[in-house]
TIGURO-912366 format. One record per atom (N, C-alpha, C, CB): residue in one letter; x, y, z. Coordinates in steps of 0.1 Angstrom, whole numbers, plus 5000, padded with zeros to 4 digits. Glycine has a CB too. Layout:
<rs>
aXYZ...
</rs>
This chain:
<rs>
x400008724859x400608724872x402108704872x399908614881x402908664860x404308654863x405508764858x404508544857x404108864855x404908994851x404809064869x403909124834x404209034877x403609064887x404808994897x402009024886x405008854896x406108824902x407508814903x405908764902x408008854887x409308934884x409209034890x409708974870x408309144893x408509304899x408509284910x407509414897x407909154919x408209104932x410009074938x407308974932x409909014927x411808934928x412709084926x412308794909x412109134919x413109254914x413109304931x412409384899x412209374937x412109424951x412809374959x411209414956x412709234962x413409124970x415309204964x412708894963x415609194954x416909194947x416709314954x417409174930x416309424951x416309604953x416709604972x414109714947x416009504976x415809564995x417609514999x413909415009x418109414987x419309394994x420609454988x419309254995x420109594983x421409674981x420709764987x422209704966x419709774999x419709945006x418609955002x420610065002x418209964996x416510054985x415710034998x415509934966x415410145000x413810155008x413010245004x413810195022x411710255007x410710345008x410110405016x410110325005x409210515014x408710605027x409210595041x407210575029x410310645038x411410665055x412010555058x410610705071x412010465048x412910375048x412710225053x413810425054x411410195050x410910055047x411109975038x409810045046x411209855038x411909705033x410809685022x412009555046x411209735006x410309705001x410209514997x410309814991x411709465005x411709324998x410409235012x414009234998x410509315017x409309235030x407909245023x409209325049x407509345018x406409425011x406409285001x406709615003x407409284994x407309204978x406909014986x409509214967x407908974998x407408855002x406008835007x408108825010x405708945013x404208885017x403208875005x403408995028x403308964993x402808944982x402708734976x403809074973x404008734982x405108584972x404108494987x408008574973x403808534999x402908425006x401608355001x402608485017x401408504999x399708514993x399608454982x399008654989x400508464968x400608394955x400808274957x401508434945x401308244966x401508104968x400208014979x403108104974x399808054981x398508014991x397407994974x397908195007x397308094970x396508134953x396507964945x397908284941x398207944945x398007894931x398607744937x399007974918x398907714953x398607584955x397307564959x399507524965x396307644960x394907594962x394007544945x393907744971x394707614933x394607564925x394907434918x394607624922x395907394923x396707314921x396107174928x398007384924x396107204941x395507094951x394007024942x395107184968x393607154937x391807174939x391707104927x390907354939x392807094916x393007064900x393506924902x394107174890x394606844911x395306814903x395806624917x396606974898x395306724930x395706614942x394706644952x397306634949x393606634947x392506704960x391706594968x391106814954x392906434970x392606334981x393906294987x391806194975x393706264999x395006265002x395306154999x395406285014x395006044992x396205994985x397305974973x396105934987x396706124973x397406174963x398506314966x396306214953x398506304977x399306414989x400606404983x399406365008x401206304985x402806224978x403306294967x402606074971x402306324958x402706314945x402906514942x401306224934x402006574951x402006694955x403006784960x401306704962x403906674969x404906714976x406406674963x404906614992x405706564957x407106574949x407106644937x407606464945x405906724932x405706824928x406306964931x404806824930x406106974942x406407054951x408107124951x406106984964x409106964951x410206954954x410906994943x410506834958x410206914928x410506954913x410907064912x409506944904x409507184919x409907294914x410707414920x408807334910x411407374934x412007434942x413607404942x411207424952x413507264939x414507254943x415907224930x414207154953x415807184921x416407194912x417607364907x415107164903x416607474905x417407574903x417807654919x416607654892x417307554928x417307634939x419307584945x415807574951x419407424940x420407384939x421607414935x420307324935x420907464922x422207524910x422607634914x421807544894x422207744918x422707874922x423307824938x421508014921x423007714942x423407714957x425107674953x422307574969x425507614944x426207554943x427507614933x425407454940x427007734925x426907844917x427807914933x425207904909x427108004939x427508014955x428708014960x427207934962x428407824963x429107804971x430407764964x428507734979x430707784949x431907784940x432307914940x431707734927x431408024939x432308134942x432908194958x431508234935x432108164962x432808154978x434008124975x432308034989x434707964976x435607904976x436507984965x435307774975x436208034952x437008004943x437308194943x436207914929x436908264950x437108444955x437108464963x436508534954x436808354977x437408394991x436308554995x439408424988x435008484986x433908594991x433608645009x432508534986x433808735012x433708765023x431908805030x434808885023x431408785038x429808795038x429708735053x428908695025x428808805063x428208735071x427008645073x428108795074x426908585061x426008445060x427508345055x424308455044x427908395050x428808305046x430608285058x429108365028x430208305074x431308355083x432008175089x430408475099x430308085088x431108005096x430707865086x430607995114x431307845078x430907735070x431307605075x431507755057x430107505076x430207385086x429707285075x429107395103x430007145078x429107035074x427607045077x429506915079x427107105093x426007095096x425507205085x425807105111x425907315084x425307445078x424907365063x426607605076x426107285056x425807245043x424207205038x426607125042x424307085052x423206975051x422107065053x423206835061x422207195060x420807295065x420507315050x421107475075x421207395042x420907425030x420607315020x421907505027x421107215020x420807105014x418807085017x422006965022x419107055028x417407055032x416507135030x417207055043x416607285035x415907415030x415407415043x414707415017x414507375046x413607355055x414407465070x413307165058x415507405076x416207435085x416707615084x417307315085x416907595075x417107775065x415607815071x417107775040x414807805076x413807885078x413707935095x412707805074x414607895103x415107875119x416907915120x414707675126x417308015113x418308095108x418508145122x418008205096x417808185127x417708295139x418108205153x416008375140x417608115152x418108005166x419407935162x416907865171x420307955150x421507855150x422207955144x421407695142x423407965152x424608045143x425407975134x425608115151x425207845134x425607755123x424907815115x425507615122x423507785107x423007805103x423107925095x422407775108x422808055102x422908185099x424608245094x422308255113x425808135099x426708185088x427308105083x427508275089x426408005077x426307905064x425307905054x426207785069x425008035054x423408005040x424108055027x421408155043x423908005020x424808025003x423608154996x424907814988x422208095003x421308184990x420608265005x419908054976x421008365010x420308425023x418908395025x420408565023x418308445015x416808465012x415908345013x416708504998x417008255012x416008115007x415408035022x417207984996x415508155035x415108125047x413508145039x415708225061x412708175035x411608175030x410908075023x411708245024x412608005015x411707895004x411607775019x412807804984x412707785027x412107725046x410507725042x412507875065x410107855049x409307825050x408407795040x409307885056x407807805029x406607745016x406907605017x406907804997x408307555021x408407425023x407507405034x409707375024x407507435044x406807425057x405607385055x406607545065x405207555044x403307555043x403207485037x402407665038x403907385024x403307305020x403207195021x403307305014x404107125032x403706985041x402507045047x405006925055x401907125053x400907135057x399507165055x401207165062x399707235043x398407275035x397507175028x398807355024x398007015024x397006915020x395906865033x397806795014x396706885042x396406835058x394806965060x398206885073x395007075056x394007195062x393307205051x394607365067x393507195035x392607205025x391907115024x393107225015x392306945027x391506855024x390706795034x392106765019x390906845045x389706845058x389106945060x390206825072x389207065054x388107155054x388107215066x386807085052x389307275069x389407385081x390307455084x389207345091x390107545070x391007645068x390807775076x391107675053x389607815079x389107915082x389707925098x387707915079x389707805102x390007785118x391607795116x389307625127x392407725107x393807755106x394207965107x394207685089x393507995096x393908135094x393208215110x393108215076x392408165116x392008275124x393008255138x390108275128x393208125135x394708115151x395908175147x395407945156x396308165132x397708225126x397208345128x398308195112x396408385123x396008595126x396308605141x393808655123x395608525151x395808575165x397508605167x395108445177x398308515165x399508435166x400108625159x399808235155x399808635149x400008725142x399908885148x399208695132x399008895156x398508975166x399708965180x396908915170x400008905178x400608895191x401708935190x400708805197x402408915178x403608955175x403709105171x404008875165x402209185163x402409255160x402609375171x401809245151x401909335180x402009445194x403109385203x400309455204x403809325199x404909305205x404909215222x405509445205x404109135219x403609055235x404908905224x400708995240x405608895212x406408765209x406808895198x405608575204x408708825195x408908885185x408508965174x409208845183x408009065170x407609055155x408009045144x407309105153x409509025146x409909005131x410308795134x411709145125x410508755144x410308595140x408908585139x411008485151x408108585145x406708565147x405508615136x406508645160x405708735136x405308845126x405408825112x406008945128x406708755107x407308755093x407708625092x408608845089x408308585098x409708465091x408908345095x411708465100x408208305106x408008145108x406208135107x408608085127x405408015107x405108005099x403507995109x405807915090x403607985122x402408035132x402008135127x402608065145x402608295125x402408395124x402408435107x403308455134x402708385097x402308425085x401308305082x403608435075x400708185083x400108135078x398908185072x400108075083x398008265078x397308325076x396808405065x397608355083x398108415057x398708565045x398508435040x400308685044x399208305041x398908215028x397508185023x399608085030x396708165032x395608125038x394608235032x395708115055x394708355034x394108445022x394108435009x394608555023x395308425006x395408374990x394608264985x396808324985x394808134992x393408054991x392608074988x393008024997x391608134998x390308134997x389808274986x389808135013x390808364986x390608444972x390608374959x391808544970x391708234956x391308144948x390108094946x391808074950x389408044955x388307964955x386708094954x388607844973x386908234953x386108324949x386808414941x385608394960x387608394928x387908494923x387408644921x388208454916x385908664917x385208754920x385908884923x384508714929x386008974927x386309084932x385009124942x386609174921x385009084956x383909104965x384209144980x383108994964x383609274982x384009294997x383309125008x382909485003x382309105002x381508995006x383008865010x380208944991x383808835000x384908745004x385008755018x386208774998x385608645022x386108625041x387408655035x385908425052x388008685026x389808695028x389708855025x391108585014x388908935018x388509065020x388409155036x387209055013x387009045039x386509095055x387909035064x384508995062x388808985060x389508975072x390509035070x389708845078x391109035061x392009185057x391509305060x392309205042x390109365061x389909475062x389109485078x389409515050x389109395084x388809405099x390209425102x388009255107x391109315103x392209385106x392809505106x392709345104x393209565093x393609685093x392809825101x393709695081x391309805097x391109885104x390909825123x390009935097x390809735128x390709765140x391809755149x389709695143x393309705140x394509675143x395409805142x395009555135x395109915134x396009995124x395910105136x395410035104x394910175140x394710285146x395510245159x393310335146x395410125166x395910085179x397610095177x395309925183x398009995164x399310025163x399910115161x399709985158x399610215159x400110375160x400210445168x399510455156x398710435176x398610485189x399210445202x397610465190x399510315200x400810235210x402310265205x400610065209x402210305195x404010295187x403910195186x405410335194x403410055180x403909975179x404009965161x403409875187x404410045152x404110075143x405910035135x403210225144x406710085146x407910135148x408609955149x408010255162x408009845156x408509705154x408609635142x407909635162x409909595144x410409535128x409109475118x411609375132x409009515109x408109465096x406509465096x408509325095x406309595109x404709565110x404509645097x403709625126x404709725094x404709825082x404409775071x405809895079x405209675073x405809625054x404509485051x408409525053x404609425063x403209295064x402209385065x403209175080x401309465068x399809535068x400009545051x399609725079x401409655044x401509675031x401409585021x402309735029x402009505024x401809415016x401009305018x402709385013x400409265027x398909195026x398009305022x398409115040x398009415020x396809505015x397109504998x396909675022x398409534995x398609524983x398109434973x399709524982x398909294982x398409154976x397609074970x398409114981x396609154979x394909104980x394609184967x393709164999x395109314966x394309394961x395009334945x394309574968x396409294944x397309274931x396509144926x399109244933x396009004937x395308894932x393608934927x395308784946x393109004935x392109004931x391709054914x391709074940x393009184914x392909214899x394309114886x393109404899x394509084890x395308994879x394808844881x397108994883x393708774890x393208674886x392408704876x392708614894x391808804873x390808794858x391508834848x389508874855x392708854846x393908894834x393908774826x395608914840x394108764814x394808654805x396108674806x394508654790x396608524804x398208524800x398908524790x398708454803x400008564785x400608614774x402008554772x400708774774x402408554763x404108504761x404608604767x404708494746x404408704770x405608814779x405308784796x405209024776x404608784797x403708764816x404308614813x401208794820x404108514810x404908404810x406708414814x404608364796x407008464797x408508464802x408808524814x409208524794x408508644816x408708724831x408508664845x407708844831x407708554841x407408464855x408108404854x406308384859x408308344845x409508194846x410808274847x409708064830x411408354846x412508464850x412908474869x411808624844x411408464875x411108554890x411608454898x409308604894x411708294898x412408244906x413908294904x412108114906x414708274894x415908254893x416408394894x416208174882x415608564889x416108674899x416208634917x415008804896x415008594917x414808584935x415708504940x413308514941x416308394933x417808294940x418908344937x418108134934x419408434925x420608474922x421508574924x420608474914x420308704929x420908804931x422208814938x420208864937x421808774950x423208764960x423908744957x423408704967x424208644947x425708574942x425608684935x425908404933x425008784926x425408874920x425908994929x424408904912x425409024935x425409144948x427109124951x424209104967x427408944958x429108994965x429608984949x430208864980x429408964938x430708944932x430409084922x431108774924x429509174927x429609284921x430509404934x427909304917x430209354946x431209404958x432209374954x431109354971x432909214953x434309184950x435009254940x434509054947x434209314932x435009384917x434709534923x434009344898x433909594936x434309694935x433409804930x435109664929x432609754925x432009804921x430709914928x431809724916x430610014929x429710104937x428310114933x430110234937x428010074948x426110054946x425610184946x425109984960x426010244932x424910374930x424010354921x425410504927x423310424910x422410364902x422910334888x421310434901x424010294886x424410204872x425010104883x425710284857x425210084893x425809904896x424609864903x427409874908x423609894905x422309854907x421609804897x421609944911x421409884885x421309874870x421809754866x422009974864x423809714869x424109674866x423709534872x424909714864x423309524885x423009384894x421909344888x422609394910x420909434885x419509404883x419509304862x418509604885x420209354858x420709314844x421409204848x421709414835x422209194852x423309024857x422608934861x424309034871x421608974870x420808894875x419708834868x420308944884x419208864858x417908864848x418508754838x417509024839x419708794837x420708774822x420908584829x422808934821x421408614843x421908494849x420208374850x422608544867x418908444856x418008384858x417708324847x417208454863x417708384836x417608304819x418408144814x418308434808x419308164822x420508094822x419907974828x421708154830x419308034845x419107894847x417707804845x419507874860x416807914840x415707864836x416107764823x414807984834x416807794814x417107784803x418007574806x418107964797x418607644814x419707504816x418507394827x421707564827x418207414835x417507334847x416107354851x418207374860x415607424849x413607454851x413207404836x412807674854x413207434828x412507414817x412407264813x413107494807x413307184817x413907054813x412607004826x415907034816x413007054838x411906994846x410507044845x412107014860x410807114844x408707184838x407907104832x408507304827x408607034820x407706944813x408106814822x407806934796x408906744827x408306624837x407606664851x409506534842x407406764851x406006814863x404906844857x406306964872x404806834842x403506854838x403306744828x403306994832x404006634831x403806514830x403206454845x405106464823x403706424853x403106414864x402006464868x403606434871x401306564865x400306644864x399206554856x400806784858x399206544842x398806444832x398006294840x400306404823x398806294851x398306124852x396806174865x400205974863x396706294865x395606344881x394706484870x397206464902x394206374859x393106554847x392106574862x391406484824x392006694854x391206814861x389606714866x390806984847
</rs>
């Protein structure tokens, strides 16, 4: 799965120099809903392995924090030194505030970009309105896994999800970015955990494929096909399901390893690669794409190498004190 989640990150990097597909869809939206679902996957294993009473919730969350926030830091900070130190020019980076700092400091607030123009031109790492939200889902996921009513979570986030998609609430806040309307996609990955199997019989199967088909023909037929990110969320929760189902029975390898531990620090760095590949000038055709996609890899190694790795083994020391 982490050769699976580098080709994710790579997308995420690809959607923000232009790259689209079939008439010009976001393949980095396609690659996040995939990164919802993996992540619904492998905190239900995690919960199910390692903190599956709540009072052991605590230890989950600072789990949680270990592994987000460390290299999420360093490139913020990476950033926000080249900002200052190149006078980077960028519309996330227009109105730089104390409040904007502490947003990004927090994460969380990075996920409500869209209601604060502080916010929205103060983000050092754009993207990381997303790790907002996983922060979200995962204050809330010990709460729905360890009372046993997940099913009733995912079928209100699907409605919520519905609503947005026919356009009765935004669809791209509603639809994508906050966490009523994607929970659902996490919520699939779950319960695919808990049946790895490959079975139409699954409830994260039958509800992926009730939807599409009884949602897909209407959204066409209404035009609502044409509202921000319905395209790219149907594609990539279809993909997703279909990428978990067959890479949970995979073995893992020293290459699918390294390549995963790579996929956070492409997914945080790009950007800082993107303007200071703008500031030099450089033309986004396919050798300075080439060249981003290399910088970026080259850089992600860097920080795996300097800041994750060091924490990895005190998170799997913590891990140690909760055996299977």
């Amino acid at each position: 799965m982490g050769t699976y989640r580098f080709l994710l990150a790579i997308a995420v990097a690809l959607s923000h120099v232009e790259v689209r597909f079939l008439g010009g869809h976001n393949p980095g939206v396609v690659a996040v809903i995939s990164f919802f679902l993996i992540s619904g996957f492998v905190m239900t294993g995690l919960m199910r392995s390692y903190y599956p009473e709540y009072h052991k919730v605590p230890m989950f969350y600072l789990d949680r924090l270990a592994r987000i926030l460390p290299q999420y830091l360093f490139f913020s900070i990476l950033a926000a030194a080249a900002y200052f130190l190149f006078n980077i020019s960028s519309p996330y980076l227009s109105t730089i505030s104390l409040a904007g700092v502490v947003a990004n400091l927090l994460v969380i607030p990075l996920n409500f970009f869209m209601y604060s123009q502080t916010i929205a031109g103060c983000t050092f790492i754009p993207q990381a309105w997303s790790l907002g939200l996983e922060l979200t889902f995962y204050l809330l996921f010990p709460v729905i896994l360890i009372a046993g009513r997940r099913n009733v979570w995912l079928v209100l986030s699907l409605l919520m999800w519905l609503f947005a998609a026919f356009g009765v609430v935004n669809s791209d806040v509603w639809g994508y970015r906050l966490l009523p309307g994607t929970l659902f996609i996490f919520l699939i990955g779950s319960c695919i955990f808990d049946n790895q199997k490959p079975s139409f019989k699954h409830p994260a199967v039958i509800m992926s494929v009730l939807m599409v088909c009884c949602t897909l023909p209407l959204l066409y037929g209404l035009d609502k096909m044409t509202l921000p990110y319905n395209f790219e969320v149907i594609t990539g929760l279809l993909l997703g399901v279909a990428a978990l189902f067959f890479l949970s029975g995979c073995e893992r390898n020293k290459w699918d390893d390294w390549l995963g531990n790579l996929s956070y620090g492409v997914f945080l760095c790009h950007f800082l690669v993107i303007w200071v590949i703008d500031l030099l000038h450089i033309p986004r055709d396919a050798g300075g794409i080439a060249l981003m996609l290399a910088a970026s890899i080259l850089l992600a190694q860097f920080g795996y190498m300097l800041i994750e790795r060091p924490v990895l083994q005190w998170r799997h020391e913590i891990r140690q004190r909760y055996p299977r």
